[in-house]
Structures are given as C-alpha cells and as structure tokens.
C-alpha positions as CSV (number, residue, x, y, z in Angstrom):
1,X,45.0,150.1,-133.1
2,X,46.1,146.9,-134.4
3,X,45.3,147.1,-137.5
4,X,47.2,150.8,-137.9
5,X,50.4,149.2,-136.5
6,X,49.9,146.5,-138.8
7,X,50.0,149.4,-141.7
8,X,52.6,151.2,-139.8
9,X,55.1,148.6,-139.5
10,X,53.8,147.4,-143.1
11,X,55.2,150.9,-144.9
12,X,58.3,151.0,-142.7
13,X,59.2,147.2,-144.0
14,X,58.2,148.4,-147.5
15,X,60.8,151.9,-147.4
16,X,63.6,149.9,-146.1
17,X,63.3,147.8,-149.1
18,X,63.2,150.7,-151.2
19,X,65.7,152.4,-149.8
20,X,67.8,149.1,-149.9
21,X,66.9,148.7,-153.6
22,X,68.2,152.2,-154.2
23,X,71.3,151.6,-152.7
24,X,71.5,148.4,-154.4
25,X,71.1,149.8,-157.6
26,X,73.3,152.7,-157.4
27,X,76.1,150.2,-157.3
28,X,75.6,148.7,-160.4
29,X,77.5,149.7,-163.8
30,X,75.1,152.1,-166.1
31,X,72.7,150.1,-167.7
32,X,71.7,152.8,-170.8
33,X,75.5,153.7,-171.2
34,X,77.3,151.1,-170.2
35,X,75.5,147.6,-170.9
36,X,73.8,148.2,-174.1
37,X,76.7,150.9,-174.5
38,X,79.4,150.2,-177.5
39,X,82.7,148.6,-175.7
40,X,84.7,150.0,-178.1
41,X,84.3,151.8,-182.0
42,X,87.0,151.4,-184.6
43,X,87.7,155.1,-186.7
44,X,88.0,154.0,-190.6
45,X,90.7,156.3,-192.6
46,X,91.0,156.8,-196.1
47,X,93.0,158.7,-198.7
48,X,92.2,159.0,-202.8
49,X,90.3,157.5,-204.4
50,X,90.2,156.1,-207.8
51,X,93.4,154.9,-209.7
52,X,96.2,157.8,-209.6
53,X,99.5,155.5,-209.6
54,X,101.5,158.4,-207.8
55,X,100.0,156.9,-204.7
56,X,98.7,153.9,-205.3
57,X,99.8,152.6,-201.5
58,X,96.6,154.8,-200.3
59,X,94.6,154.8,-203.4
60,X,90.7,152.9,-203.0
61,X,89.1,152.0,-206.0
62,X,85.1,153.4,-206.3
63,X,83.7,149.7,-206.7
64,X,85.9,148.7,-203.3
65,X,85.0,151.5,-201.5
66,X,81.1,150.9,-202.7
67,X,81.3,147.2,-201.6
68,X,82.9,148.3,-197.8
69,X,80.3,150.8,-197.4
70,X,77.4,147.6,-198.2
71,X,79.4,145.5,-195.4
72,X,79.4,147.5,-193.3
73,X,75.1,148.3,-194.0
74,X,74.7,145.1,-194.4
75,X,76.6,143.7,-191.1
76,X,74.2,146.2,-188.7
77,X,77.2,149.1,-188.6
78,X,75.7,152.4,-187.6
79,X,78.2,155.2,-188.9
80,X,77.9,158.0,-186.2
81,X,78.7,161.7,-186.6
82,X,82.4,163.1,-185.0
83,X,79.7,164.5,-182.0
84,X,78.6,161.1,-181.3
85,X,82.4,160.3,-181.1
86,X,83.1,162.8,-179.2
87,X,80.4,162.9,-176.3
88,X,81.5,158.6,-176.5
89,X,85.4,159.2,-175.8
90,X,84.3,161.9,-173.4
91,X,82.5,159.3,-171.3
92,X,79.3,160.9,-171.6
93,X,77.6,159.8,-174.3
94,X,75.9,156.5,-176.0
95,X,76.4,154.8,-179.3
96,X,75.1,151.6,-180.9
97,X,77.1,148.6,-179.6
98,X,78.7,147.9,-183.6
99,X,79.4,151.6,-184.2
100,X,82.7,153.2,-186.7
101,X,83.4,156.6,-187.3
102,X,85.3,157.4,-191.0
103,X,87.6,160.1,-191.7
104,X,89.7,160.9,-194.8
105,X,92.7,162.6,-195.3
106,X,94.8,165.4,-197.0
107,X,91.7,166.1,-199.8
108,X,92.1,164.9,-202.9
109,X,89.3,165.8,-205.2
110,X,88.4,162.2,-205.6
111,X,86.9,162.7,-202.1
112,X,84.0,165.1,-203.9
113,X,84.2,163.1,-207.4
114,X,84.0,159.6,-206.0
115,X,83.5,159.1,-202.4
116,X,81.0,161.9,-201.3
117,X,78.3,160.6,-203.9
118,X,78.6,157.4,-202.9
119,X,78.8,158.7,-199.5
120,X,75.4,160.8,-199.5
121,X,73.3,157.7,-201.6
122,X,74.6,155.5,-198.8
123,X,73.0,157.9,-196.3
124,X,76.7,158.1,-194.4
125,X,78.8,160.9,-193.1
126,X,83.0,161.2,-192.8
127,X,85.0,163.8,-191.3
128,X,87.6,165.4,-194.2
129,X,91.5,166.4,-193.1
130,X,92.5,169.2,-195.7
131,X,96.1,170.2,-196.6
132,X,95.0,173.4,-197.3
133,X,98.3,174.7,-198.6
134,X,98.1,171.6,-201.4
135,X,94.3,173.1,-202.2
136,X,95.4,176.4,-202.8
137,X,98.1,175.0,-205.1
138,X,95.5,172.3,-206.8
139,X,97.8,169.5,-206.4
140,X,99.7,166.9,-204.1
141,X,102.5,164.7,-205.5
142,X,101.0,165.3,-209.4
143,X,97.5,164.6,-207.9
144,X,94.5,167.1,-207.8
145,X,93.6,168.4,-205.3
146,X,90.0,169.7,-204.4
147,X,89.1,173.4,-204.5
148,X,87.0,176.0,-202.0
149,X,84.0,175.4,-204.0
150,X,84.0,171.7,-203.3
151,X,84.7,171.8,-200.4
152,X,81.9,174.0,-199.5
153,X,79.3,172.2,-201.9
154,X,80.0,169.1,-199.3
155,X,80.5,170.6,-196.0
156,X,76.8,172.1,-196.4
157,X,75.9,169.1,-197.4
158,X,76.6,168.1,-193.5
159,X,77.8,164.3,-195.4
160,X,81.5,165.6,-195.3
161,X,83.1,167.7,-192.0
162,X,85.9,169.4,-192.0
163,X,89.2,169.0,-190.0
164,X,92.8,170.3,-190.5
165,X,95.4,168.2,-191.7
166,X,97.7,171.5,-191.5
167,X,98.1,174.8,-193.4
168,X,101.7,173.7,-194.8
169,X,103.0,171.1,-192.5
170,X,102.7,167.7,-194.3
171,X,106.1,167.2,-195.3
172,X,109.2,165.6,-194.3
173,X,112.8,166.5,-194.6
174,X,115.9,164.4,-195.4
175,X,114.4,163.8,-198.5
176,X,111.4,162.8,-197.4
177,X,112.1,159.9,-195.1
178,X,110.2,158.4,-192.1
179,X,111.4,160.0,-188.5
180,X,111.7,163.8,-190.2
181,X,108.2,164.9,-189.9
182,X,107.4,168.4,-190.1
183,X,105.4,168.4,-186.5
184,X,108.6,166.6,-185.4
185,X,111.5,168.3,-186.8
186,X,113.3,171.3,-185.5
187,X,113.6,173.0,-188.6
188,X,111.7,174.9,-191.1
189,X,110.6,173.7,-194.9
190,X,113.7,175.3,-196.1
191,X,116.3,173.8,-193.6
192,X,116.4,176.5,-191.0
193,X,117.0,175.3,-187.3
194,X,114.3,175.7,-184.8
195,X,114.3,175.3,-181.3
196,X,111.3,173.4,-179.5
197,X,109.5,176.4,-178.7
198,X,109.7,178.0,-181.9
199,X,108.6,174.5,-183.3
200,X,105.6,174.8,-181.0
201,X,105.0,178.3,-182.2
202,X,105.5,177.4,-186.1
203,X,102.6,175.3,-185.8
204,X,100.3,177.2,-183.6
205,X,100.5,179.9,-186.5
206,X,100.0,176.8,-189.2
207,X,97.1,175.2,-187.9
208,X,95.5,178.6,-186.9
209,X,96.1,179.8,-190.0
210,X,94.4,176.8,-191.5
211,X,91.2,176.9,-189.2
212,X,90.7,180.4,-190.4
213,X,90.7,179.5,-194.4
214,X,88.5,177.1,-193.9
215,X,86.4,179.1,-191.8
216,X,86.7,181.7,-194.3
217,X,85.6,179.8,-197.6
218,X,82.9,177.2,-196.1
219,X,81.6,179.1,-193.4
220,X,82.4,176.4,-191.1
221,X,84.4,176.1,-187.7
222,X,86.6,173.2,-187.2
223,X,88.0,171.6,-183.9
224,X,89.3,168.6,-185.4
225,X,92.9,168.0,-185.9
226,X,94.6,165.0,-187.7
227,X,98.2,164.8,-187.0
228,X,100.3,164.4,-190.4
229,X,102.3,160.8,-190.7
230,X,100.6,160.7,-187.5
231,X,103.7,162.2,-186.2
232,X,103.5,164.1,-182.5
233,X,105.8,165.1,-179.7
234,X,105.4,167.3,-176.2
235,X,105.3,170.4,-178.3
236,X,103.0,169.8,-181.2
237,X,100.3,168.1,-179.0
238,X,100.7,171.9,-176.7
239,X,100.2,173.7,-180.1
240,X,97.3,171.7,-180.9
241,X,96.0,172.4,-177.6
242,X,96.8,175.5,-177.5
243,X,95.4,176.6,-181.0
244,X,92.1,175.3,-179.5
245,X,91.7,172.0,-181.3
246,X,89.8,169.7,-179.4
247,X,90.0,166.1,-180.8
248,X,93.1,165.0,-182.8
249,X,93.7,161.8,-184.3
250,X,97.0,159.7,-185.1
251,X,97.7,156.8,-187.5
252,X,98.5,154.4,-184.9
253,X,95.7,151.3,-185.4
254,X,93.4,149.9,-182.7
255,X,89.8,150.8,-181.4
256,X,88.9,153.6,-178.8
257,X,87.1,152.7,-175.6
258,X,84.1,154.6,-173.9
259,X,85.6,157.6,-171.9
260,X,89.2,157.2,-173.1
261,X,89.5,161.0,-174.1
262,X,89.9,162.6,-177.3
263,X,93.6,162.6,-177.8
264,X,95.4,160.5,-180.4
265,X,92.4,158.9,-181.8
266,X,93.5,155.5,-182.8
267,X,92.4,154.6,-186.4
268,X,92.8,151.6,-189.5
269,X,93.4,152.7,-192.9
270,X,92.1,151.1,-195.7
271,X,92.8,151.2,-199.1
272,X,92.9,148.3,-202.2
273,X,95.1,146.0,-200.1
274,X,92.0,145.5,-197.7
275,X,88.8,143.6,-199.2
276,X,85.1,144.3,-197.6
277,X,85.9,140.8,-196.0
278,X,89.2,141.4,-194.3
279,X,87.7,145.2,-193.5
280,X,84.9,143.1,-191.8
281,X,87.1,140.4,-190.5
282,X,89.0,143.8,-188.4
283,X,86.0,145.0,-187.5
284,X,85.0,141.7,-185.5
285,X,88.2,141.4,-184.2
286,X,88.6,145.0,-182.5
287,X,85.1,144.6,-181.4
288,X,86.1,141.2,-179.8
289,X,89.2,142.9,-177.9
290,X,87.1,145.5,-176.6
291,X,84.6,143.5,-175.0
292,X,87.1,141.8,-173.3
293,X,88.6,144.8,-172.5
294,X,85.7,145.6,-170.6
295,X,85.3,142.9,-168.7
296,X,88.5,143.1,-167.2
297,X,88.0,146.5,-166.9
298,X,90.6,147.0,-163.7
299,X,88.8,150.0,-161.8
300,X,86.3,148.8,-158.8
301,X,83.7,151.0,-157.7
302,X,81.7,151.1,-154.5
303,X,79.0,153.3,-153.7
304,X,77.2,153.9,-150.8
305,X,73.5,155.7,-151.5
306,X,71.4,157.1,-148.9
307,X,68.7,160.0,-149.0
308,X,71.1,162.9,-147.8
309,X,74.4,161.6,-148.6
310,X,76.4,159.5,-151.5
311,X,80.0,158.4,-150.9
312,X,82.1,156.7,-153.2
313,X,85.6,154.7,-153.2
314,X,87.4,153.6,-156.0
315,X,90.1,151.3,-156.6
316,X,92.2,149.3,-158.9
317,X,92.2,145.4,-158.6
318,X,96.0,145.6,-159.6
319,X,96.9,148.0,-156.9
320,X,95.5,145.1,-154.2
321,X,98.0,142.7,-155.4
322,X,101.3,144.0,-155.7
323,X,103.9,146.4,-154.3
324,X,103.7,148.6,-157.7
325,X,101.1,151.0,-157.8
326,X,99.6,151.8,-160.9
327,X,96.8,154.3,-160.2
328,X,98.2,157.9,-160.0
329,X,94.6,159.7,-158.8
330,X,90.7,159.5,-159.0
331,X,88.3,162.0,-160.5
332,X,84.9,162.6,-159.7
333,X,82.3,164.4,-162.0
334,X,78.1,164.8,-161.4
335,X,75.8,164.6,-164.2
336,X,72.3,165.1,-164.2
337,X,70.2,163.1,-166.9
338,X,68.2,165.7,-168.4
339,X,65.9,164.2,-171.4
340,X,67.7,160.9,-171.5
341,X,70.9,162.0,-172.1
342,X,73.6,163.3,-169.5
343,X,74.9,166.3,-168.8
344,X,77.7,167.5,-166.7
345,X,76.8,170.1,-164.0
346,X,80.4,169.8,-162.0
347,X,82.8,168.3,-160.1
348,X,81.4,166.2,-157.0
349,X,82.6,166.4,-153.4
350,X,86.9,166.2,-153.3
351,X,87.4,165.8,-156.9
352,X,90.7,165.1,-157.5
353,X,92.2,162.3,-154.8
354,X,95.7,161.4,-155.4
355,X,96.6,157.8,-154.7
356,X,99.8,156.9,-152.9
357,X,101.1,153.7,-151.0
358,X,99.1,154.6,-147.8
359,X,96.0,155.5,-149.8
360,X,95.3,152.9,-152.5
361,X,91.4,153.3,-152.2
362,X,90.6,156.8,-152.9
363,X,87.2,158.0,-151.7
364,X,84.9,160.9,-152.0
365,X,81.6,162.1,-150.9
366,X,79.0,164.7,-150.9
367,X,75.9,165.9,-148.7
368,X,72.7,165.5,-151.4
369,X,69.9,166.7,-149.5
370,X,69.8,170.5,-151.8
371,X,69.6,168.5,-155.1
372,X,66.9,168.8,-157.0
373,X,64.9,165.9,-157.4
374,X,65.7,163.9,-160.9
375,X,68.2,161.1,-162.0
376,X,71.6,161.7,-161.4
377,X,75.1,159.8,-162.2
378,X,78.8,160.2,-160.7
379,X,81.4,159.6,-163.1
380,X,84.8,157.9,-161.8
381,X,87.8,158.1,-163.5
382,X,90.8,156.7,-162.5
383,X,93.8,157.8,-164.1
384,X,97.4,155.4,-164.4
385,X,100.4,156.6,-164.0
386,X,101.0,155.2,-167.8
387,X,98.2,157.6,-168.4
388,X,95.8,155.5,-169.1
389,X,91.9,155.7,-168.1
390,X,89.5,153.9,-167.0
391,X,86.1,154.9,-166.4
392,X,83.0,154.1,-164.0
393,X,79.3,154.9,-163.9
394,X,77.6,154.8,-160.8
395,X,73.3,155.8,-161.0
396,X,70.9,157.8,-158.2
397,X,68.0,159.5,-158.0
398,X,67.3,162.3,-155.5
C-alpha cells in the first residue's frame, strides 16, 4: 500500500511538472519562426541593364550586377521566391535569418539579354514589373523594350515572375515632373480632369487590363503590383485592392519585418552608383536595425495554458507609461502546424478587442477541450493607431 502511494503521489508530482512545463512553454516567443526566424529581409530593385545613356540614373552594368549577385552568394544570402515573402510579411511563414527578395521594374529587354542568364547560372529568381503598354510599343524613352515571347521564354523558366507595373499608367504630367504621377493625378494622359473616383476607376480598368495580357501571352496569373514612381494615395491603393492584387510594393527604402503585411513593400534600388561593397555594407546595416527592432519589439504577451482552456492578454509597454495610447486593437488568429509549417484554421475566441483608456490590456480566450490533438499556435497582432503592426507567437499542444 505504500509502495502504490509512493507511485501515486510519484506520477501526480511528475504531471504537475508537465503541465507546468507546458504552460511554461506556451509563453515563450516561437522558437522555429521567431528565434532562428529572419528579423527583417531587404527587397533589391533594379531597372536596365547594360549601358543605354537615356537612363543611365537606373542603368547596372552586366559585370556589376554579376559581382552583387557573388556577394551576396558569397556572404550566406538565400534569395527566396515572392511566396516565401509573402507567407513571411503575412506572419506565417519562415525564412533564413540573411534573406533578400529582388524585383525589377518596367521590362526592358536587358532583363532577358543580360540579367536572366546571369540570373538562372546563378541559380536565383526575381519578380519582373512590366509596362505593358511600353511592350506592346517595343520601347521606353528610346529604349527597347522586351516582347511576349521573352517574356514567356522566362516566366516558364519559373527564374523570372511576373508583376504589373501598369497597363499605361507610368507617366507623369506637367512635363513630366515629380508630384504629377499618373496613380496620383486627377487627370487623364491627355489633360482631361478626373475626379477621385473616376481616378480609382481609371486604374482598376489599367491594371485589370494589364493582368489579363499577361495572363493571356504567358499563361501566367499575377497578384503582384508595383506602384509607378512609387506614387500612391486613398484611391489607387482601393483600386489595387479592389482589382484583386495582393502584394504591392513602393520605392520608399528600408527592410520589412516578419508579419508586417504586404502593403507598400519597402525596397533599395541599385544601380552603377552602388558597388557589391556598399550593396553589402546596406545589407548589414538593415539587418542590424531589424534586430534591434526586434528586441524592442513593444507588444507583451501573456498566456495562460491549461488542458481545456488557453487565454491570452496582450499589451503594449508604451501604453503602461503614458497618458497617450498608442494601440488601437488586438487580433487573434489559430494555426495548427501541419507538416512543419503553419496554417491558419480561424480566428480564436473574441477576435478583434478594441483598446481604449479603461482597457489597455486586451484579452481573449477559448475553451480547447474539442481540438484535435497536434501542435497549435495563436497569433497576436496588435495594431497602432499609426497603423503599424506588431506581431506575437505564442505555442501549445492539445
């Protein structure tokens, strides 16, 4: 009788400390996509390439753009694919901690006699922007352009993707000057006024029409979007949105953090005025800014884990120490891990909890007990009334 007390008292010591292990864990950031996650990946633009002097400002000449490529092999860069990009921004997805993306712009057909061989020997991938109006007329600013056939030749090739850069709205008026962008500016090419919501319609019928060519000759569906100039407003991001793009990328520079979204894709562009070095000296420094980012990453998370019930509350350290509140509301998502990787199966328990004065610590909660059993994660996402995100993992099993 003893010695079955000894045994009984023996496994209920032993499942409190699993159960407190559990809970201990579930507090703790993601190890697989947060840890050994990338803090941060840096999107590489590029224009023509080659030596046309009718714009030499974006020009890259083949032995640069060879020797950029080497840095970045040779610095333990992994160039990922726009899906790896997107399931990163989404918050969902894992990439190697010194990642870039590259994309290139309006399609000069230097990208298929210059950049895609070196592209494909290098055993690296871009995403392509096409003017499609300057491809159907062969040329941009006295430069060629690249035709269907090319275009095709590389987007089977699966090196080169395809994005819109517009059907015929890279342009500016007032003879061409900075602040008159077509996305922009409430008129038409040939000086007609429009209002805002005819501007918003102009362009849903642009960039529509310039998913379906593309479509049409390559046999290949595109959801990327690059904005022009870089050059948005209220109304052109709703037409992008509403023409069903779902990434879209600006000029402005910097890196893009894990879970950040995929709107206005921050990006560098290089070109002859940036050496490999100075491309690798950026590269080090965004990586460096995004790290410590991360670390004083302002959302707090605390979890509470236990076999038929998980709660969460989430907070901002910023909100706890002054009058000004900064976070504007909390989401919550559950994913299931499903062959290593994580995929969303809804929204948990109250999803959406608004912060106010009164309620600085929002907090949510769900009854577990009908899961099935397996690994599961809750994603937190705090939202800032700049509009800002900032994202949290927290881990159970069930």
């Amino acid at each position: 009788m003893c010695f079955s007390k000894k045994i009984f008292i023996f496994v209920f010591l032993l499942s409190l400390i699993v159960v407190v292990t559990d809970d201990a864990l579930a507090t703790q950031p993601t190890k697989f996509y947060e840890s050994s996650n990338a803090k941060g990946i840096t999107v590489i633009n590029y224009h023509s390439f080659g030596d046309y002097q009718e714009i030499a400002n974006i020009n890259i000449s083949q032995k640069l753009f060879r020797e950029q490529l080497m840095m970045l092999k040779e610095n333990g860069y992994t160039v990922i694919s726009e899906l790896q990009l997107i399931a990163y921004l989404q918050g969902h997805g894992r990439i190697p901690e010194k990642s870039v993306f590259l994309t290139i712009d309006d399609g000069y057909e230097s990208v298929y006699t210059i950049a895609y061989p070196i592209l494909k020997e290098m055993g690296m991938q871009a995403t392509l922007f096409v003017i499609v109006k300057d491809m159907e007329t062969g040329s941009r600013k006295g430069v060629p352009m690249l035709n269907w056939p090319q275009l095709k030749e590389m987007a089977d090739s699966n090196v080169i993707h395809l994005g819109s850069h517009t059907y015929d709205l890279h342009w500016r008026g007032n003879n061409d000057s900075p602040k008159y962008e077509a996305m922009i500016l409430n008129q038409t090419k040939d000086g007609q006024p429009l209002t805002n919501e005819l501007r918003q319609q102009m362009i849903v019928e642009d960039i529509t029409k310039a998913r379906m060519l593309i479509e049409q000759y390559t046999g290949k569906k595109t959801s990327s979007f690059a904005y022009p100039y870089g050059a948005y407003d209220t109304f052109a991001e709703r037409a992008i949105k509403q023409a069903g793009y779902l990434i879209d990328y600006s000029t402005e520079e910097g890196y893009n953090t894990f879970g950040s979204g995929t709107v206005h894709i921050k990006r560098i562009d290089s070109s002859n005025r940036v050496s490999a070095e100075t491309l690798k000296k950026i590269l080090e420094k965004q990586q460096i800014l995004a790290e410590q980012q991360y670390k004083n990453r302002d959302i707090q998370v605390e979890a509470h884990v236990s076999p038929t019930n998980v709660a969460i509350k989430a907070w901002l350290k910023s909100d706890m120490n002054t009058k000004v509140l900064q976070a504007k509301e909390a989401r919550f998502e559950l994913y299931k891990t499903v062959k290593g990787e994580r995929q969303l199966q809804r929204n948990f328990g109250r999803y959406c909890v608004l912060s106010s004065e009164s309620l600085r610590v929002m907090t949510t909660e769900e009854n577990i007990e009908a899961y099935e059993a397996g690994s599961y994660s809750i994603k937190t996402i705090i939202v800032k009334k700049d509009g800002s995100k900032e994202v949290y993992w927290v881990n159970f099993k069930r």
